[in-house]
LUMDO-703886 format. One line per field, with one value per residue: y, z, x of N, C-alpha, C, O in turn; residue in three letters. Coordinates in nm, 4 decimals. Example, Ala and Ser with C-alpha at 12.3 -4.5 7.8 and 13.67 -1.06 7.14 Angstrom:
<sites>
n.north: -0.5690/-0.2250
n.up: 0.7800/0.7080
n.east: 1.3190/1.2850
ca.north: -0.4500/-0.1060
ca.up: 0.7800/0.7140
ca.east: 1.2300/1.3670
c.north: -0.3300/0.0030
c.up: 0.7800/0.7870
c.east: 1.3200/1.2900
o.north: -0.3319/0.1138
o.up: 0.8465/0.8039
o.east: 1.4236/1.3409
type: ala/ser
</sites>
This chain:
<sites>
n.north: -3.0040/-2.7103/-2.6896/-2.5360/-2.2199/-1.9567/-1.7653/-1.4682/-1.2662/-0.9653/-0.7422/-0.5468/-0.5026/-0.7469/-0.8357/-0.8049/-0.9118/-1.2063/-1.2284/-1.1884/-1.4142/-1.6283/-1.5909/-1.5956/-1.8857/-2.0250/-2.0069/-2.1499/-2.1127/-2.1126/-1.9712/-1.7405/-1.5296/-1.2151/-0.9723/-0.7525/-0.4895/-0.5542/-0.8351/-0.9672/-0.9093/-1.1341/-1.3220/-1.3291/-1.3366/-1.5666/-1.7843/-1.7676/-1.6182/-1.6847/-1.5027/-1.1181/-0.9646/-0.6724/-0.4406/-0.1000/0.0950/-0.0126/-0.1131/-0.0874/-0.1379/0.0270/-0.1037/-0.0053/0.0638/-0.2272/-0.2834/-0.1858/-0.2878/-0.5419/-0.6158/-0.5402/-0.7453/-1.0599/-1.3132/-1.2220/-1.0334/-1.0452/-1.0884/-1.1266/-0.7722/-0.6688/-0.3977/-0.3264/-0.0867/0.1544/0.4220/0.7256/0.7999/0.6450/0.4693/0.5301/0.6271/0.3206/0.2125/0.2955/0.2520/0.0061/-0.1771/-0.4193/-0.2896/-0.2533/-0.2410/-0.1237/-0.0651/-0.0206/-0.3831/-0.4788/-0.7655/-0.9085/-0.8052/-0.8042/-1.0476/-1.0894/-0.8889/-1.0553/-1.2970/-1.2121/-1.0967/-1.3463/-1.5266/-1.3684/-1.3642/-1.6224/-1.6269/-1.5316/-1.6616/-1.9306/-1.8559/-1.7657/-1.7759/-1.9231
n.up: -1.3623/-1.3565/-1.2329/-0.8623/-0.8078/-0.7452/-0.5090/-0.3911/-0.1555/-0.0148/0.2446/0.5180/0.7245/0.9862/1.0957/0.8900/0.6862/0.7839/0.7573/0.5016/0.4152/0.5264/0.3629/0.1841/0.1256/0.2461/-0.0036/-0.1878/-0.3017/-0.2868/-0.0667/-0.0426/0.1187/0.2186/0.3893/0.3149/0.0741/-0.0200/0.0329/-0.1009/-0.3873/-0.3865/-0.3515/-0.5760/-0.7722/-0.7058/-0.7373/-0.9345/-0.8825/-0.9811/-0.9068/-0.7771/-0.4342/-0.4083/-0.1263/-0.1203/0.0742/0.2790/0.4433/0.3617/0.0933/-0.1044/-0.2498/-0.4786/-0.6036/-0.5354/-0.7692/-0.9666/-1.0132/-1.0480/-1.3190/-1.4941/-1.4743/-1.6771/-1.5436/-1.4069/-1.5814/-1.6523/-1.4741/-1.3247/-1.1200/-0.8112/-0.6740/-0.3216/-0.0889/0.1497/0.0512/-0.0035/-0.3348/-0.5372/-0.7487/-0.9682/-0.9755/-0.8956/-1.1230/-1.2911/-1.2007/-1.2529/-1.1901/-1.2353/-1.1458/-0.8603/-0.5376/-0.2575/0.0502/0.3711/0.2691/0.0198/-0.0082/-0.1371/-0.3992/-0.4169/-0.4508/-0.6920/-0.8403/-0.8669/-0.9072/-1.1685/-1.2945/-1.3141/-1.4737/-1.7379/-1.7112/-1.7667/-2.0303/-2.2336/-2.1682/-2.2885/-2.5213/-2.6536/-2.8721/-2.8759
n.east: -0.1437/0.0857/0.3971/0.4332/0.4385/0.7507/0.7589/0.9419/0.9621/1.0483/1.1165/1.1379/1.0097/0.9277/0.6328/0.4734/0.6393/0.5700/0.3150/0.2931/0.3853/0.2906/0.0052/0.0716/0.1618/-0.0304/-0.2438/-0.0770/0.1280/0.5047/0.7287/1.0236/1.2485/1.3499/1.5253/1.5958/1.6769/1.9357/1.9948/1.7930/1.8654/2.0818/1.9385/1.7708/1.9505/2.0941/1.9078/1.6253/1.3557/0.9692/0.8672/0.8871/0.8313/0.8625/0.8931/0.9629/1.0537/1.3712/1.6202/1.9883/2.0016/1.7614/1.4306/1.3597/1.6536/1.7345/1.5459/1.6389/1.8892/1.8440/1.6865/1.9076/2.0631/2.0709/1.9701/1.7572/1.6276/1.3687/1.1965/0.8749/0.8262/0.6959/0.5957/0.5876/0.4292/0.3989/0.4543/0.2923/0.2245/0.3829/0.3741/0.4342/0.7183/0.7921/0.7468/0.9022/1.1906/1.1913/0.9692/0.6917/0.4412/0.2099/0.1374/-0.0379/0.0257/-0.1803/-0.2341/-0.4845/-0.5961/-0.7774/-0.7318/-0.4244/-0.3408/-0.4985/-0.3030/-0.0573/-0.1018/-0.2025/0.0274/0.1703/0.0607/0.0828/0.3521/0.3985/0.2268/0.4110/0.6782/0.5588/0.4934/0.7056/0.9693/1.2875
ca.north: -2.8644/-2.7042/-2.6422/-2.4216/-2.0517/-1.9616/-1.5675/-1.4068/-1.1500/-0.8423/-0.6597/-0.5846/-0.5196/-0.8576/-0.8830/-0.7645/-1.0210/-1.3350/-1.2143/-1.2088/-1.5263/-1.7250/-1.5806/-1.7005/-2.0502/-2.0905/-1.9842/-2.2657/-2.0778/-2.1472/-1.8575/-1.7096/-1.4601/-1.1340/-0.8715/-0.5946/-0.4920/-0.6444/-1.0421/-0.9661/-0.9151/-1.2077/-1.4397/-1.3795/-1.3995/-1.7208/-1.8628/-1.6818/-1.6826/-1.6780/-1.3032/-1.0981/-0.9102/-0.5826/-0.3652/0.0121/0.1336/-0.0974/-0.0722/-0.1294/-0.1277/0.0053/-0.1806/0.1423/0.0384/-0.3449/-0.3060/-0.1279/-0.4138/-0.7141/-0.5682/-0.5239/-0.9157/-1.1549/-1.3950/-1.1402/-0.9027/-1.0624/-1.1634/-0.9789/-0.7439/-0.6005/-0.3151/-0.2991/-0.0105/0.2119/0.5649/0.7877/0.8369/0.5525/0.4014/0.5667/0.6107/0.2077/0.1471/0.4103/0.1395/-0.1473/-0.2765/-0.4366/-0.3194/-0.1623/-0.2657/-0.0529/-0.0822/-0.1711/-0.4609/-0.5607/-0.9418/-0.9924/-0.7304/-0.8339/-1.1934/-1.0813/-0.8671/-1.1595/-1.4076/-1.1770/-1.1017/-1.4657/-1.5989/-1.2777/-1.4374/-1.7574/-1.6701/-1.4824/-1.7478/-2.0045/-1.7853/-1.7153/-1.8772/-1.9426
ca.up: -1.3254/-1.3377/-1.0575/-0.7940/-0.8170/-0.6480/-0.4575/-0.3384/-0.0868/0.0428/0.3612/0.6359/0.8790/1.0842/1.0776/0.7264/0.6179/0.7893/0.7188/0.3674/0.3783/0.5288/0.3149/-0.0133/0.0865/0.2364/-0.1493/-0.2472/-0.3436/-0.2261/-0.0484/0.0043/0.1583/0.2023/0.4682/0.2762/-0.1169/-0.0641/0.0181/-0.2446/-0.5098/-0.3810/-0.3292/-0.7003/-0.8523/-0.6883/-0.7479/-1.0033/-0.8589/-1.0570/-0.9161/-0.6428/-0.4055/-0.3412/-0.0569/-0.1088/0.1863/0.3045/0.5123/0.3187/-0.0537/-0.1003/-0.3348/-0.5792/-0.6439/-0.6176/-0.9192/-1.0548/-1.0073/-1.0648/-1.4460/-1.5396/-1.4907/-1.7818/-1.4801/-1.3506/-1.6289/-1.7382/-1.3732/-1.2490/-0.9966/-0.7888/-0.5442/-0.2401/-0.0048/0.2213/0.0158/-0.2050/-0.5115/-0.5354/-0.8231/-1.0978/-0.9478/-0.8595/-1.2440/-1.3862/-1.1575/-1.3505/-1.1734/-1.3242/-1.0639/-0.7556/-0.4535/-0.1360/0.2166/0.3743/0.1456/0.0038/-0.0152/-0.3448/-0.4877/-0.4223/-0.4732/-0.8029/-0.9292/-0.7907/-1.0342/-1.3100/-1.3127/-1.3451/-1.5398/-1.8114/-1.7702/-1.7939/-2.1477/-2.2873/-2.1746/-2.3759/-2.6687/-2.6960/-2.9755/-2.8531
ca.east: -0.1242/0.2139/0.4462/0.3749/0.5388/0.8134/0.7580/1.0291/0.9032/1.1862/1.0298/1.2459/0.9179/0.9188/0.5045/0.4675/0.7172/0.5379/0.1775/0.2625/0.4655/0.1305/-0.0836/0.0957/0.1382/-0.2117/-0.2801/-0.0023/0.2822/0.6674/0.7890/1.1402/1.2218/1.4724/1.4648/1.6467/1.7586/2.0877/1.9549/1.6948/1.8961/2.1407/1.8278/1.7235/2.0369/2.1303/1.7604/1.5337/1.1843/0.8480/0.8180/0.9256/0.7320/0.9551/0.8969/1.0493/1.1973/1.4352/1.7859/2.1040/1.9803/1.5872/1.3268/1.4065/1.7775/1.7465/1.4436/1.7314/2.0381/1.8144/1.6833/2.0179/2.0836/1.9894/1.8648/1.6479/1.5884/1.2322/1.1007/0.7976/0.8389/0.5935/0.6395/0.5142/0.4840/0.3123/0.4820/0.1718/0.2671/0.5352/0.3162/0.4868/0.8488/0.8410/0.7425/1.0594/1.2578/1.1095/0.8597/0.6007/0.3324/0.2325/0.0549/-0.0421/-0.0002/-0.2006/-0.2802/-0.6152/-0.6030/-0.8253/-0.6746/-0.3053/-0.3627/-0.5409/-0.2177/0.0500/-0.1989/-0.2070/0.1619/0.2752/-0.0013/0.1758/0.4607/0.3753/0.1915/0.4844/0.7249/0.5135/0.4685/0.8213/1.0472/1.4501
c.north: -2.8327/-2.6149/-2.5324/-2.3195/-2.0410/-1.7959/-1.5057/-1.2923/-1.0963/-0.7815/-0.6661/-0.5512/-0.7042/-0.9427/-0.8750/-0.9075/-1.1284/-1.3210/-1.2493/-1.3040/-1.6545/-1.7133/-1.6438/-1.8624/-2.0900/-2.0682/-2.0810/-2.2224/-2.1359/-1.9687/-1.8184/-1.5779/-1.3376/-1.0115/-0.6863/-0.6216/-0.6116/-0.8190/-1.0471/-1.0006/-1.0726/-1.3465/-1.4841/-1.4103/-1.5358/-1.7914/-1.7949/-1.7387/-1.6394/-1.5232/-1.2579/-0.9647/-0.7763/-0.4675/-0.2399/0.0723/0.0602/-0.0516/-0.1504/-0.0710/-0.0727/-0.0931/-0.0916/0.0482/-0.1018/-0.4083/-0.3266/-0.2478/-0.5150/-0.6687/-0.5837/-0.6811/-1.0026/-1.2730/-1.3987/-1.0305/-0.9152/-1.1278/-1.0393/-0.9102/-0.7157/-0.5323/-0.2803/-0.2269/0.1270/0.3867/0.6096/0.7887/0.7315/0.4654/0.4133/0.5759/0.4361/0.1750/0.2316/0.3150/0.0317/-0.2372/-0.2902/-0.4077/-0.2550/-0.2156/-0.1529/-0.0998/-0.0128/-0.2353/-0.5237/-0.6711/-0.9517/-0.9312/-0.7727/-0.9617/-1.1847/-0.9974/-0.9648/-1.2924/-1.3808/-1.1974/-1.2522/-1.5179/-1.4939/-1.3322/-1.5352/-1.7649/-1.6438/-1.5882/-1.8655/-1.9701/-1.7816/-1.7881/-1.8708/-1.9071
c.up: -1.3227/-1.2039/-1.0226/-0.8025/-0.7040/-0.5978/-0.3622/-0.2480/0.0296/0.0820/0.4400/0.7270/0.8977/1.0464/0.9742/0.6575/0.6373/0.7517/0.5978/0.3304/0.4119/0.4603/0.1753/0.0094/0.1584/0.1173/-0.1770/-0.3310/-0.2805/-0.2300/-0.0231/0.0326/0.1703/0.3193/0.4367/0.1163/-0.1397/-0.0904/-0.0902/-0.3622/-0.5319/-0.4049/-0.5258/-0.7777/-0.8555/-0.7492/-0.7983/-0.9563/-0.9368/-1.0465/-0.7778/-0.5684/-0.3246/-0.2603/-0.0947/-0.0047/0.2566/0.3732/0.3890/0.1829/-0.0455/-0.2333/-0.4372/-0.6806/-0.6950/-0.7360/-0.9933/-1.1645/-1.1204/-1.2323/-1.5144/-1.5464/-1.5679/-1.6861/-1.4382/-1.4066/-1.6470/-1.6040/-1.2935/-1.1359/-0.9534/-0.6461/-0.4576/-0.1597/0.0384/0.1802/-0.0889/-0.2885/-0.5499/-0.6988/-0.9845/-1.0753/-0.9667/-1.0332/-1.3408/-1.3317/-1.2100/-1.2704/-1.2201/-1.2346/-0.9625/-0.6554/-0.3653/-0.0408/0.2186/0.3028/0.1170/-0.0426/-0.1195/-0.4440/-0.5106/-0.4662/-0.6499/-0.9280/-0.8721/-0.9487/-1.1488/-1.3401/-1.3516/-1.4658/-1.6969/-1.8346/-1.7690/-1.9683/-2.2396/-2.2699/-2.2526/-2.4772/-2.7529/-2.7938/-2.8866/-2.9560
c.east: 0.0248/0.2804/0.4292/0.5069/0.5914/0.8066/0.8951/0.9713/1.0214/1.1388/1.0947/1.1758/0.9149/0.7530/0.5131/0.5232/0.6491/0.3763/0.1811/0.2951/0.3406/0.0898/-0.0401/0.0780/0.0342/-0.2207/-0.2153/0.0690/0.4175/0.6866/0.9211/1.1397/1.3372/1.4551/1.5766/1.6948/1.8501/2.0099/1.8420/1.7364/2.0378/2.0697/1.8172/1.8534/2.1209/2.0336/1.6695/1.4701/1.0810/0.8395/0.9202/0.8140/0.8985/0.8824/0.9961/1.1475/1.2587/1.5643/1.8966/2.0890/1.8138/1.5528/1.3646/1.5010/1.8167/1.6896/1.6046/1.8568/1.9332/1.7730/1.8034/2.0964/2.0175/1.8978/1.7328/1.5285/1.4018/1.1068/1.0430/0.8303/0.7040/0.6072/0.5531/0.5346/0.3613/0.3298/0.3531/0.2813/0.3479/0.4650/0.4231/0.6741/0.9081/0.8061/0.9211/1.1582/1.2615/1.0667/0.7477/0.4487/0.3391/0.1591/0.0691/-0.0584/-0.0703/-0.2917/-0.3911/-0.6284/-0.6364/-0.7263/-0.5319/-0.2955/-0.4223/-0.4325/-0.0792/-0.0427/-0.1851/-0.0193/0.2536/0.1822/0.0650/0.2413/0.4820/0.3397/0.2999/0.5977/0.6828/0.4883/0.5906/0.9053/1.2054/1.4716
o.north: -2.9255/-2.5290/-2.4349/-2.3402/-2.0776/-1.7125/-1.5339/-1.2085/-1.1585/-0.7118/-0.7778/-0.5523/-0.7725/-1.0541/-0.9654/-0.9884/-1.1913/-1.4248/-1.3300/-1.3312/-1.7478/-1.8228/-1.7138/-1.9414/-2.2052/-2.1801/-2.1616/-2.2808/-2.2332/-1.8823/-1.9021/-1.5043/-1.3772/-0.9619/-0.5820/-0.7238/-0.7077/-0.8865/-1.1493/-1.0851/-1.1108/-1.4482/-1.5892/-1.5126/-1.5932/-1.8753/-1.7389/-1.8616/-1.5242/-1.4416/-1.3259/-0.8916/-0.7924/-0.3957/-0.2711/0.0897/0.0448/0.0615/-0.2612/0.0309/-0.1408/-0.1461/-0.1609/-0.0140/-0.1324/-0.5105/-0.4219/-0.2731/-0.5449/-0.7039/-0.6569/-0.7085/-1.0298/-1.3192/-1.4828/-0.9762/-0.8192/-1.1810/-0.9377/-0.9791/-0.7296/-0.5883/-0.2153/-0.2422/0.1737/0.4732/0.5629/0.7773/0.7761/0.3915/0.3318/0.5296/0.4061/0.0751/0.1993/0.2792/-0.0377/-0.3540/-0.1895/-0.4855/-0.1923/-0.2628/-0.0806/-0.1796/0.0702/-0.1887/-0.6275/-0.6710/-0.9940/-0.9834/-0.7815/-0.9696/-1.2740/-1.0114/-0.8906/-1.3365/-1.4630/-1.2924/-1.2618/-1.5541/-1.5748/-1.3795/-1.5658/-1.8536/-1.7212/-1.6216/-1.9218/-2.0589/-1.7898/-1.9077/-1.7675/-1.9008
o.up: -1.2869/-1.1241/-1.0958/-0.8029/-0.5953/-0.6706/-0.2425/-0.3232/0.1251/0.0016/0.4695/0.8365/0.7970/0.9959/0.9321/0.5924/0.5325/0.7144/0.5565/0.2152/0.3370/0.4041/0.0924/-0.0564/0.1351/0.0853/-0.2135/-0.4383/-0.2084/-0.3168/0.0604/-0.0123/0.1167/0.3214/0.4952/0.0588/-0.2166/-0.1904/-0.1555/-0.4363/-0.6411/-0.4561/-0.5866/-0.8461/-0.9450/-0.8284/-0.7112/-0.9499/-0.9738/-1.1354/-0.7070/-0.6332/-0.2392/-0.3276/-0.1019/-0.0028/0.3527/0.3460/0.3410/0.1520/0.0269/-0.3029/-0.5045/-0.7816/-0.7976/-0.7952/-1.0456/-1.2809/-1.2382/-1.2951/-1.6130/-1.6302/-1.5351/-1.7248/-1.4279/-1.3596/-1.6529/-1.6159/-1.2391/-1.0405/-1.0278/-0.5378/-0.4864/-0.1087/-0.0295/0.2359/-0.1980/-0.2859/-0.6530/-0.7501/-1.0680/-1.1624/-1.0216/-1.0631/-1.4251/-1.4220/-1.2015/-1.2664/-1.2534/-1.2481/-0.9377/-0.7192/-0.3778/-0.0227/0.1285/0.2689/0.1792/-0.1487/-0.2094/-0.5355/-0.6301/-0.5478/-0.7267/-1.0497/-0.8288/-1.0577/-1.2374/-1.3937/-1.4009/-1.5645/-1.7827/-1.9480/-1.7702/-2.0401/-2.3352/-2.3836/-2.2987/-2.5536/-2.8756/-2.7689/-2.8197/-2.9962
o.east: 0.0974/0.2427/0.4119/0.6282/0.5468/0.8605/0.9012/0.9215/1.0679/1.0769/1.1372/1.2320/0.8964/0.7389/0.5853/0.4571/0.6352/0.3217/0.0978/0.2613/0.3117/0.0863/-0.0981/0.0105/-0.0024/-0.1806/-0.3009/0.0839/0.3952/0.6737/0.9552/1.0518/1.4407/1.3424/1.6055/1.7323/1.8538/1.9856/1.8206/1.6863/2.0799/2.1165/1.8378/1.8566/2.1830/2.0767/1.6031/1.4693/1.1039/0.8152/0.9945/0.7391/0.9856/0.8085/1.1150/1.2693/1.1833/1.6046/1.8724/2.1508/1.7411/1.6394/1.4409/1.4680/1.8774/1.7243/1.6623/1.8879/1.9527/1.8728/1.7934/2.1823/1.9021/1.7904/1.6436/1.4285/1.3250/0.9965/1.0864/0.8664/0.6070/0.6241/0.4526/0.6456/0.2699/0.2622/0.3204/0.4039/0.3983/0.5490/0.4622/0.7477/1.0142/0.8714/1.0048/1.2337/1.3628/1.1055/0.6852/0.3542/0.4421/0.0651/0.1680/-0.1504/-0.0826/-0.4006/-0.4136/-0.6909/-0.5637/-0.6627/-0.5036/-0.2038/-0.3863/-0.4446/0.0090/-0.0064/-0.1620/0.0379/0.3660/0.2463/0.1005/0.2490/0.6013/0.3859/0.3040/0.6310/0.7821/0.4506/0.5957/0.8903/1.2074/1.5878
type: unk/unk/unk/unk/unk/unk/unk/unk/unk/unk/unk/unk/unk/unk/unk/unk/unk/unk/unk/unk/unk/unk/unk/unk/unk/unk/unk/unk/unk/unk/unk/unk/unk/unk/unk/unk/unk/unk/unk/unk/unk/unk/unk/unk/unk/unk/unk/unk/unk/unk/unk/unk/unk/unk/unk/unk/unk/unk/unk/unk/unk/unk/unk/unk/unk/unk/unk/unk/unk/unk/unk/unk/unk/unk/unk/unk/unk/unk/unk/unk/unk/unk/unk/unk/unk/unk/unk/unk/unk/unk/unk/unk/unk/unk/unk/unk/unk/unk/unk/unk/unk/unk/unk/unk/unk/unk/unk/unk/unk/unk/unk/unk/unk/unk/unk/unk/unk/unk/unk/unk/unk/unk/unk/unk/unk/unk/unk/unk/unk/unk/unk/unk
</sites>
């Protein structure tokens, strides 16, 4: 089997953050973690992870802006995002950002667990497809 994925998850609610941080590695992920844009976009650019799980409204930097940054970085440009957040409509704004995705607060387990799966297993095939 190949190694376990690494999730980046950027939430600056407290619960939010550790609910979602159990729930991946009961699943058997590696989690890291960020509690605003800024350490988000510091996290991934030190340490590209398999994906990231971005929260929108955020203090310092939002989920919006750091889509924005981290795209614009060859480390970052091709790693899924996926935005998470409790705003309507945010579905189509968080994709014009470049994320690859949308979840809603509050979060339906299969469902999130089922676009977190899809999203890597994507870029898992496209990374193996790919020529250098």
């Amino acid at each position: 089997m190949s190694k376990r994925s690494t999730i980046l998850v950027a939430e600056d609610h407290a619960d939010s953050r550790e609910a979602v941080r159990a729930l991946l590695e009961a699943v058997g992920y590696r989690v890291r973690v960020a509690v605003n844009g800024r350490e988000a976009i510091d996290s991934a650019l030190a340490d590209p992870p398999d994906l990231i799980l971005m929260d929108i409204m955020m203090p310092e930097v939002d989920g919006l802006e750091a889509t924005r940054a981290l795209r614009q970085q060859k480390e970052t440009r091709d790693v899924p995002i996926i935005a998470v957040t409790a705003m309507g409509a945010s579905g189509e704004v968080s994709r014009e950002a470049g994320c690859n995705g949308h979840v809603a607060k509050p979060i339906d387990v299969p469902r999130f667990l089922d676009a977190i799966s899809h999203s890597l297993r994507t870029r898992n095939h496209r990374e193996n497809g790919a020529t250098a």
